[in-house]
C-alpha positions as CSV (number, residue, x, y, z in Angstrom):
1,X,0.0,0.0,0.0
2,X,1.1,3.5,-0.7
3,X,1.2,6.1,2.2
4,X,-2.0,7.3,1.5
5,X,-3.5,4.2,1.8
6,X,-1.7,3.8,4.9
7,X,-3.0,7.3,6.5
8,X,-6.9,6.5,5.3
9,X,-6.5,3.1,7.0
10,X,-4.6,4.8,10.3
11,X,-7.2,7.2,10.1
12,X,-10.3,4.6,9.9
13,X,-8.6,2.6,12.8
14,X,-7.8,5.3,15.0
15,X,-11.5,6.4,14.9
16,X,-13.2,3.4,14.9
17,X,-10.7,2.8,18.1
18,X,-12.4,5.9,19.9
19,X,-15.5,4.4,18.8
20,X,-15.5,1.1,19.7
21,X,-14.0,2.0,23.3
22,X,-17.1,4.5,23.6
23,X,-20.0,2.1,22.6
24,X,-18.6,-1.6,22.1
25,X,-19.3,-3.4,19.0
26,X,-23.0,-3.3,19.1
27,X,-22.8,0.3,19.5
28,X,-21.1,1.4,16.4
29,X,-22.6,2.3,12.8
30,X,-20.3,1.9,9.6
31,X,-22.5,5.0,8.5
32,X,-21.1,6.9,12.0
33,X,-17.8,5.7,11.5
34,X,-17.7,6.5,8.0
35,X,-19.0,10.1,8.4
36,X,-16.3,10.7,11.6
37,X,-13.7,9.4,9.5
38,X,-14.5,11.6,6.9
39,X,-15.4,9.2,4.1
40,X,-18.0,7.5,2.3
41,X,-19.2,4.0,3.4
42,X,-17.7,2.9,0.3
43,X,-14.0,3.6,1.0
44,X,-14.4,2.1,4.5
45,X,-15.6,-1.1,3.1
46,X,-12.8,-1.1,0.3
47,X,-10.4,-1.3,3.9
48,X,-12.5,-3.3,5.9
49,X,-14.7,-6.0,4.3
50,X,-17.0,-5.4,7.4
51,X,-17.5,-4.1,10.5
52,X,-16.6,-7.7,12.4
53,X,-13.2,-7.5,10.6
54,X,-12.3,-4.2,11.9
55,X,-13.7,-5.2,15.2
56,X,-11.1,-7.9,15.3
57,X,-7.7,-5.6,14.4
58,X,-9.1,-3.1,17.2
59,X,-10.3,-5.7,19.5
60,X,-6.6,-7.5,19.0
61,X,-4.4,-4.1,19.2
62,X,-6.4,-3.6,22.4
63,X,-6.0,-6.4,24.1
64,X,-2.3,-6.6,23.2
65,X,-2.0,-2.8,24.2
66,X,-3.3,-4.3,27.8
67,X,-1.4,-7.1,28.1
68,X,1.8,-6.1,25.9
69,X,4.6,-5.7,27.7
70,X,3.8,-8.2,30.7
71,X,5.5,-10.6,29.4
72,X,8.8,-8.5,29.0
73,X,8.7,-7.5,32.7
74,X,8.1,-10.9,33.9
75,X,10.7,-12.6,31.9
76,X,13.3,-10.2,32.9
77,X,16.2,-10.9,34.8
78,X,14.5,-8.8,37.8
79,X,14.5,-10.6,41.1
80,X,10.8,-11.4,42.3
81,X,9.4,-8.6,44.4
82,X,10.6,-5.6,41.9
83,X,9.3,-7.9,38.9
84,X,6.3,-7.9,40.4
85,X,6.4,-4.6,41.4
86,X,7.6,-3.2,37.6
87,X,4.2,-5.3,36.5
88,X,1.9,-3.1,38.9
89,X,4.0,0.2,36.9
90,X,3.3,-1.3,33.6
91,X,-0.3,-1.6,34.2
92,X,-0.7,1.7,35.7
93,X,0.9,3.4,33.3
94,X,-0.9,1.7,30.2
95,X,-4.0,1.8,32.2
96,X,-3.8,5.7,32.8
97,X,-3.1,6.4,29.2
98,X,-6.2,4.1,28.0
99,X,-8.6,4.1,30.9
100,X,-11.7,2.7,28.9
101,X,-9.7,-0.3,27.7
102,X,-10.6,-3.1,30.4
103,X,-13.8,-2.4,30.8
104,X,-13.9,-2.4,26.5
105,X,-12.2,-5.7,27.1
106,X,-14.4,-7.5,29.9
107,X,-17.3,-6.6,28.5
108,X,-16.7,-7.6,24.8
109,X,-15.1,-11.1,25.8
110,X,-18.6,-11.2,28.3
111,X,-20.6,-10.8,24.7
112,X,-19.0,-14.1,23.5
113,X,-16.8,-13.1,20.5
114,X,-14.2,-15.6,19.6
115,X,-11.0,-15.4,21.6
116,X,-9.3,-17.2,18.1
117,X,-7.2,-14.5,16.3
118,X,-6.2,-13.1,19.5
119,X,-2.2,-12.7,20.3
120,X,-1.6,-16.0,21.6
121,X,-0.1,-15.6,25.2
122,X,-0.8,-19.4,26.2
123,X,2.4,-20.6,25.5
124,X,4.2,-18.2,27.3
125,X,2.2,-18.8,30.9
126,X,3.9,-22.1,31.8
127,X,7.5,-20.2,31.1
128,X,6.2,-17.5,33.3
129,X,5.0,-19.4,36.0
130,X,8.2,-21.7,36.0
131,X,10.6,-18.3,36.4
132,X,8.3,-16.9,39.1
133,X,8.4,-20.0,41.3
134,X,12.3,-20.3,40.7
135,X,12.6,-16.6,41.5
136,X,10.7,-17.4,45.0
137,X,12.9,-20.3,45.7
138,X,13.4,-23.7,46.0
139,X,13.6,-23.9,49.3
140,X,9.9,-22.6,49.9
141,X,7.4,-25.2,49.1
142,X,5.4,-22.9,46.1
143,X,2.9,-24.9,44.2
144,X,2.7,-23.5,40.5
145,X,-1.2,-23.0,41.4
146,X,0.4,-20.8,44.4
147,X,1.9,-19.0,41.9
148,X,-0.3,-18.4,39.3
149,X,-2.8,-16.7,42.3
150,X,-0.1,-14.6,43.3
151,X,0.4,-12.9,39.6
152,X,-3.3,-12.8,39.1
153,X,-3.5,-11.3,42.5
154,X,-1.6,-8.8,41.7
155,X,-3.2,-8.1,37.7
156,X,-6.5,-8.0,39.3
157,X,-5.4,-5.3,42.2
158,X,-3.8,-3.1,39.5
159,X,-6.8,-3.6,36.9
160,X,-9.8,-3.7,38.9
161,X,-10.0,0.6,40.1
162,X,-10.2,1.2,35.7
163,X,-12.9,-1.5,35.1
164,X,-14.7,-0.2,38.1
165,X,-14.2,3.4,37.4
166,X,-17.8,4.3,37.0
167,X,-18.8,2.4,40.8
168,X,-15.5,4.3,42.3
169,X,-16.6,8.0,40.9
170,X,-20.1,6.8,42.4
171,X,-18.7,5.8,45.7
172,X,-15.9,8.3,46.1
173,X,-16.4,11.3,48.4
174,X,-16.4,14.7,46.8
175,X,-12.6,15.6,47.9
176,X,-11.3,12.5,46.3
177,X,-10.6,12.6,42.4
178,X,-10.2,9.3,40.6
179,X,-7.1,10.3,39.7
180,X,-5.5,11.0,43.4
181,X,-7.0,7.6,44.1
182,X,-5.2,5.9,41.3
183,X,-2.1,7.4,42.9
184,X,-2.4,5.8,46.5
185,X,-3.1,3.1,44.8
186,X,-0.3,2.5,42.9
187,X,1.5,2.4,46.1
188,X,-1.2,0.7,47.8
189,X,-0.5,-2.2,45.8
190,X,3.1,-2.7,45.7
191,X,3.0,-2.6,49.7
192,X,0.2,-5.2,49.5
193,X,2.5,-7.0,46.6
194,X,5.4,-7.1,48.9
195,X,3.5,-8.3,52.0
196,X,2.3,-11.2,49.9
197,X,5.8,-12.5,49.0
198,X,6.6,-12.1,52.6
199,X,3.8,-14.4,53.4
200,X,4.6,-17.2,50.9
């Protein structure tokens, strides 16, 4: 493709992105899209046979823009509690930036679409979980179940605050923004992180 091509593409993703995170996949017309973008329905069909296709390359780019990275922090050379505690930056820091993402995430794998086509992190869990219970030492008795709650423990208390952000801004008192809270939290979690691996 040429680099116009490439920009009309960019642009119809990059829209349809800010779209789909706004009103899932149910939510979004091709006619809205089309007119945001700036185009006729007949251009955005010549770039994406449908609107399930383009569904799929935002769906995917989101849920590697979530996940992304993990696996580069845990299969560093880091010992276990600053691993663990670079994982609570990396999802703070992507969460931050793209706030809508997990609840876009949850709630569209909840609908039922196909998880086939996603980026395929499978293979990489029992490498994972074999270098985390290594890193806590042989000379603890760790099961690789133990394990696995332990990093999930630790996704979940750094994910949960931006897939609940609408109850929180419901809950939270007047003086306290989201975005102080998401602060304390940060640290919140890596004390809570730390006592965990005390505890094992």
């Amino acid at each position: 493709m040429g680099k116009k091509s490439d920009i009309t593409r960019a642009k119809i993703i990059e829209t349809a992105r800010a779209l789909f995170l706004e009103r899932g996949f149910d939510g979004l017309k091709m006619q809205e899209l089309a007119d945001r973008a700036g185009m006729n329905k007949g251009l955005l069909h010549y770039y994406f046979k449908s609107k399930e296709v383009l569904f799929r390359a935002i769906f995917s780019e989101a849920f590697e823009s979530l996940f992304g990275g993990v696996m580069e922090t845990l299969m560093s050379d880091l010992e276990l509690e600053p691993k663990l505690h670079r994982l609570v930056d990396v999802y703070f820091d992507k969460l931050i930036a793209n706030p809508g993402l997990p609840i876009f995430i949850l709630s569209e794998i909840h609908k039922g679409p196909s998880l086939e086509g996603l980026p395929d992190v499978r293979n990489n869990v029992p490498i994972i979980m074999g270098m985390l219970h290594e890193s806590i030492g042989k000379d603890k008795d760790i099961s690789l179940p133990q394990v696995f709650n332990l990093l999930f423990t630790v996704i979940s208390l750094s994910v949960f605050p931006f897939a609940a952000r609408p109850l929180l801004a419901y809950l939270m008192p007047p003086e306290v923004t989201f975005e102080g809270f998401v602060v304390q939290r940060k640290a919140y979690v890596k004390k809570v992180v730390s006592q965990l691996i005390e505890e094992l």
